[in-house]
C-alpha positions in Angstrom: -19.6 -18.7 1.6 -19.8 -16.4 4.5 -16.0 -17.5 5.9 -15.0 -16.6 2.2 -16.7 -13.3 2.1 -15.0 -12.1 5.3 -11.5 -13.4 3.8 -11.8 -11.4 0.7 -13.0 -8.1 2.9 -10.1 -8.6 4.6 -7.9 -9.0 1.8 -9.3 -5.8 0.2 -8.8 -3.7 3.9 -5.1 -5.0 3.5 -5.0 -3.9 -0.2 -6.2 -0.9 0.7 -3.8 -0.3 3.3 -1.0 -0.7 0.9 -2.7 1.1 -2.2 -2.5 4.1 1.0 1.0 3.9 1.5 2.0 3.8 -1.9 -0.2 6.8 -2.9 1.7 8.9 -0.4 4.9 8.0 -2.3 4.0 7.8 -5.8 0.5 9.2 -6.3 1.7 12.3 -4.2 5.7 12.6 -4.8 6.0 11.0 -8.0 8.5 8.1 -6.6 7.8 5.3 -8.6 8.7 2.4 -6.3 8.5 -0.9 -7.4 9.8 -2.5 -4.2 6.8 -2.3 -2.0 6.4 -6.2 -1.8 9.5 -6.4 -0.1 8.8 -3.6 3.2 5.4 -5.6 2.9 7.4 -8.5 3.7 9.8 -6.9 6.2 6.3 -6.1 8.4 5.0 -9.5 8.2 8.5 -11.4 9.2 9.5 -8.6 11.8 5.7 -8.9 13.5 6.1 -13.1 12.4 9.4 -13.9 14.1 8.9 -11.4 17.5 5.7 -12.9 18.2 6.8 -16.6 17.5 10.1 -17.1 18.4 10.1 -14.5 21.4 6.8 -14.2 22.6 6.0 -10.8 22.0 2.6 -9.6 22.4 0.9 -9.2 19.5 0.2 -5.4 19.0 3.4 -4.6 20.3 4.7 -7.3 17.0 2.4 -5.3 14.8 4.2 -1.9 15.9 7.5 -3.3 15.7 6.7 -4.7 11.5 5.4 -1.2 11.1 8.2 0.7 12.7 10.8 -1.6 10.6 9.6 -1.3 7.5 9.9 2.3 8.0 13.7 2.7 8.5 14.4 -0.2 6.0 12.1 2.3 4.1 14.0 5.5 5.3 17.4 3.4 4.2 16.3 2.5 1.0 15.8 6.1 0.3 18.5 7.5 1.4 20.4 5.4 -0.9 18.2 5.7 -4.2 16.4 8.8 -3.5 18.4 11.2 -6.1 17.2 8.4 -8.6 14.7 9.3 -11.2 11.9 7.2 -13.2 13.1 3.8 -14.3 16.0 4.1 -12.1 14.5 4.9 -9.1 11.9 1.8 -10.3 14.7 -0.4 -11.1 16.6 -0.6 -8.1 13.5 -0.9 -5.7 12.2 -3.8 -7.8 15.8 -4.8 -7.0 15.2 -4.4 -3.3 12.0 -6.5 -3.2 13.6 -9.1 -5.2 16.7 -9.2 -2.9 14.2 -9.5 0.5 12.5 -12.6 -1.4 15.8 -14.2 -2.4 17.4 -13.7 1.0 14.3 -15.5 2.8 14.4 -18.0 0.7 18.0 -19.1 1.3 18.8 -18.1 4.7 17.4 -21.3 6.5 18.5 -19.7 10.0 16.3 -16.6 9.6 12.8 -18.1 9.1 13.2 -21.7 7.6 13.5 -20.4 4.1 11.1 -21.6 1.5 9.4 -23.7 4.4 8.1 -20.6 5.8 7.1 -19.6 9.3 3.7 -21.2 10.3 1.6 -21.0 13.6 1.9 -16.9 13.8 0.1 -16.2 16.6 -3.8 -14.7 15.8 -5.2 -12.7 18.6 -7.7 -14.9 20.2 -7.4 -17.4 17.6 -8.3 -20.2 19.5 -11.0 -18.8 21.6 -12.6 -17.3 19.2 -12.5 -20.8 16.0 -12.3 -19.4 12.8 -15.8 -17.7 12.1 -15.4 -15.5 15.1 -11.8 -14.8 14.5 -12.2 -14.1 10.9 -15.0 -11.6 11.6 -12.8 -9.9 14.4 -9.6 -9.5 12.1 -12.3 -8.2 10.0 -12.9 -5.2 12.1 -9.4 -5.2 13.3 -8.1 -4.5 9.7 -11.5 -2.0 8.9 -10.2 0.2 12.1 -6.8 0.2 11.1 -7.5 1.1 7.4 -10.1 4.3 8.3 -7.5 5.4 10.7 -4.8 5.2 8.4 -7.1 6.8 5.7 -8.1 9.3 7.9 -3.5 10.0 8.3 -3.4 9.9 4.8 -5.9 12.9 4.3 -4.2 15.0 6.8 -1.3 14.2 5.5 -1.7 15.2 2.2 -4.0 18.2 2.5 -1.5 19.7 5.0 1.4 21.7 3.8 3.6 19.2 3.5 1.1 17.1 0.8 1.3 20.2 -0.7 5.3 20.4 -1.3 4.7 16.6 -2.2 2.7 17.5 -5.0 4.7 20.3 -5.8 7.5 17.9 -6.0 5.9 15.6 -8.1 4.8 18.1 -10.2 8.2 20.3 -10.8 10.6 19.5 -8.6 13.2 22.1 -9.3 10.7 25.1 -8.6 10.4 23.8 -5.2 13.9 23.9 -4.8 14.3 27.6 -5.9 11.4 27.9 -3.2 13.5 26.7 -0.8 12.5 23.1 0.5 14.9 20.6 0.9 13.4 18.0 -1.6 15.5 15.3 -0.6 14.0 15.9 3.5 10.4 15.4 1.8 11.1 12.0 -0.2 12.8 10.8 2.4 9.6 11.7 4.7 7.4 10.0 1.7 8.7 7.0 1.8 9.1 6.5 5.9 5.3 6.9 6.1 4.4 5.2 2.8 7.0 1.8 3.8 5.3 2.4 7.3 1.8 1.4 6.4 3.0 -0.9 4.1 4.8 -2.7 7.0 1.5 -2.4 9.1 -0.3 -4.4 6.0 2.5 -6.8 5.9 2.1 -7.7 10.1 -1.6 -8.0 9.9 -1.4 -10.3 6.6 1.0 -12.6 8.7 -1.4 -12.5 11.8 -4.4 -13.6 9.6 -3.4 -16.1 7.7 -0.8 -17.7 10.4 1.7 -18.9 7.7 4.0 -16.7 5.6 6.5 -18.1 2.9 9.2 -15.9 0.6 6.9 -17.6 -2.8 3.9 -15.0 -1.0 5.6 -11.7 -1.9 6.6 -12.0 -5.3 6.1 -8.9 -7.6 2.8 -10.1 -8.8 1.5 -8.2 -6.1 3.4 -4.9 -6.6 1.4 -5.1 -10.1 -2.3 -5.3 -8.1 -1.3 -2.6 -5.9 -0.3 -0.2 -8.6 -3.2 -1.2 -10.8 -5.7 -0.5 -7.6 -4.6 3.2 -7.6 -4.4 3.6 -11.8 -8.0 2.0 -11.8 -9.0 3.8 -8.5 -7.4 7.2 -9.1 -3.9 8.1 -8.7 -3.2 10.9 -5.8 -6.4 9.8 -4.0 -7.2 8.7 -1.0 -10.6 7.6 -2.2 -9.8 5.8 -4.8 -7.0 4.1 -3.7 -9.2 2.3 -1.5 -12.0 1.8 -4.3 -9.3 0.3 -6.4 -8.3 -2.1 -4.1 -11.9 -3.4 -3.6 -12.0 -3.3 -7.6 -8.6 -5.4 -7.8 -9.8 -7.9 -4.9 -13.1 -8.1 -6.8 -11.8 -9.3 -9.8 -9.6 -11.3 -8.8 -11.8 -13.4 -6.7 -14.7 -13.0 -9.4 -12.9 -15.6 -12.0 -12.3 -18.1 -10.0 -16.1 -19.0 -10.2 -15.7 -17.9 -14.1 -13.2 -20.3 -15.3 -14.8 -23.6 -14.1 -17.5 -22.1 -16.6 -15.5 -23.0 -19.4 -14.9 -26.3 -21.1 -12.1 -27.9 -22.6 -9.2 -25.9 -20.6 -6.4 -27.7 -18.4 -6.1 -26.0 -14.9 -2.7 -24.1 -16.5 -4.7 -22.4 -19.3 -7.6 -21.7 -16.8 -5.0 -19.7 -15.0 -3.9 -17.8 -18.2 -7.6 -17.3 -18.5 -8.3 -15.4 -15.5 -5.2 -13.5 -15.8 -6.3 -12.1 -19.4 -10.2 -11.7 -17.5 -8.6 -9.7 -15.1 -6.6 -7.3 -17.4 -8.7 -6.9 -19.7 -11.6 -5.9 -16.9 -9.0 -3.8 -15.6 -8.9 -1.9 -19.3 -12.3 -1.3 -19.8 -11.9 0.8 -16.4 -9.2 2.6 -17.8 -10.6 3.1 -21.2 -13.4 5.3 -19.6 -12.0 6.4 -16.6 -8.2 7.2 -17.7 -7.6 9.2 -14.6 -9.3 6.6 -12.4 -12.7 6.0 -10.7 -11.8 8.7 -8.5 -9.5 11.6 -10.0 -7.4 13.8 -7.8 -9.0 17.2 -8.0 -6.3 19.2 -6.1 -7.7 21.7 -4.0 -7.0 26.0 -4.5 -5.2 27.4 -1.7 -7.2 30.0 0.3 -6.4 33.1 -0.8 -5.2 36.3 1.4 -8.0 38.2 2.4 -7.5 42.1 2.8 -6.9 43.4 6.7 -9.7 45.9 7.3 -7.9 49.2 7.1 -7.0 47.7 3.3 -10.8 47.3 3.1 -12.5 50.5 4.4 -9.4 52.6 2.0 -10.3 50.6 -1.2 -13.8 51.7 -0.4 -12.9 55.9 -0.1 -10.9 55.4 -2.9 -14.3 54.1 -4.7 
């Protein structure tokens, strides 16, 4: 029970680390992207093949996922980034889609459905799984506060604030004279970046990695941690992620509860448990556990010499 615990609080750190990245590009510029399975997967392979095929240390194959799946990232915005709504969300499903189908048939890139197995864990075998698992458990805790800890700076800086301004009303911050197409650009290099960095440490966890893994299923759970957690926050997106990991690990133990089901309709089962737990969240908290509360800018203060005259003037 303990080896399963320390799986699931790693799964929920690299939820969480995902749910960050895309709260930088949708829950603070409005991109709806649909796609971030697939830079999730261009982390993982990247880190995956460096590490196995050329023998490339293992943080330096984690860097090299993240830095990746930020240009594919900056690419993929350059290209759709004058999209809007179901567009923009169309074509990046597209995107994700195309990664998965491309794995999958290209047999000289990383065996295709077959997968690449034995990616290299550090200290995997001088550790034996309970050690490891409680190391990658830190491993992925560090890298989550730290990238939590961007992600605030980020966004309370001035550039979060043309972000929001952007998702907000995007044409008044062109009449005040940001280049909007710089800032989603920006957006999506740092949110693809973290999802890349996600993507590596998944693949350095579990070992194996196969197209069937990134299918959109899992675009769904990382937009549903930030609706249930709280779109536009940091906070939340993390508490959503837990909230997603937790229910979907919760009903396994539910369904074996009831009788008279084949394994295909206890699968329909916990998908209906875990939407309509996800509802009831919603239904009382329809701006998430943790709503954004966007903070006032500080407001000029009055030089002295203002001061003292407002005062003879009194």
């Amino acid at each position: 029970m303990e080896h399963y615990l320390v799986a699931m609080g790693v799964t929920a750190g690299i939820y969480a680390m995902m749910a960050l990245g895309m709260n930088v590009i949708w829950g603070k510029a409005g991109l709806i992207n649909l796609g971030l399975v697939g830079f999730f997967a261009v982390g993982a392979y990247t880190s995956g093949l460096l590490t196995l095929r050329l023998g490339w240390p293992i943080p330096l194959g984690i860097a090299a996922g993240t830095l990746v799946a930020s240009l594919v990232g900056v690419l993929v915005a350059m290209i759709t980034v004058r999209l809007r709504g179901d567009y923009l969300a169309i074509v990046t499903l597209g995107f994700a889609e195309t990664m998965r189908i491309v794995m999958s048939n290209e047999l000289w890139i990383a065996n295709g459905t077959d997968g690449l197995s034995g990616i290299p864990g550090p200290f995997r075998q001088a550790l034996g799984p309970h050690l490891f698992n409680l190391q990658f458990l830190g491993i992925v805790t560090a890298a989550t506060v730290i990238l939590f800890f961007l992600v605030e700076r980020l966004v309370n800086s001035p550039f979060g604030r043309v972000l929001r301004g952007i998702r907000d009303d995007e044409q008044v911050v062109q009449v005040a004279g940001k280049n909007v197409v710089t800032f989603k650009i920006k957006a999506f290099a740092f949110g693809t970046a973290a999802l890349g960095l996600a993507g590596a440490l998944y693949g350095h966890f579990t070992s194996f990695i196969a197209p069937d893994l990134f299918a959109p299923l899992l675009t769904l759970y990382v937009k549903l941690s930030l609706l249930a957690g709280g779109l536009g926050n940091s906070i939340g997106a993390v508490v959503g992620a837990v909230l997603v990991v937790f229910f979907l690990e919760s009903t396994r133990f539910i369904i074996p509860l009831v009788p008279g089901i084949s394994a295909v309709q206890g699968a329909a089962l916990r998908e209906l448990l875990i939407a309509v737990a996800l509802l009831v969240v919603l239904r009382f908290y329809a701006r998430g556990l943790v709503p954004e509360s966007i903070p006032q800018p500080p407001l000029p203060t009055a030089p002295p010499e203002a001061a003292v005259a407002i005062e003879r003037v009194r």
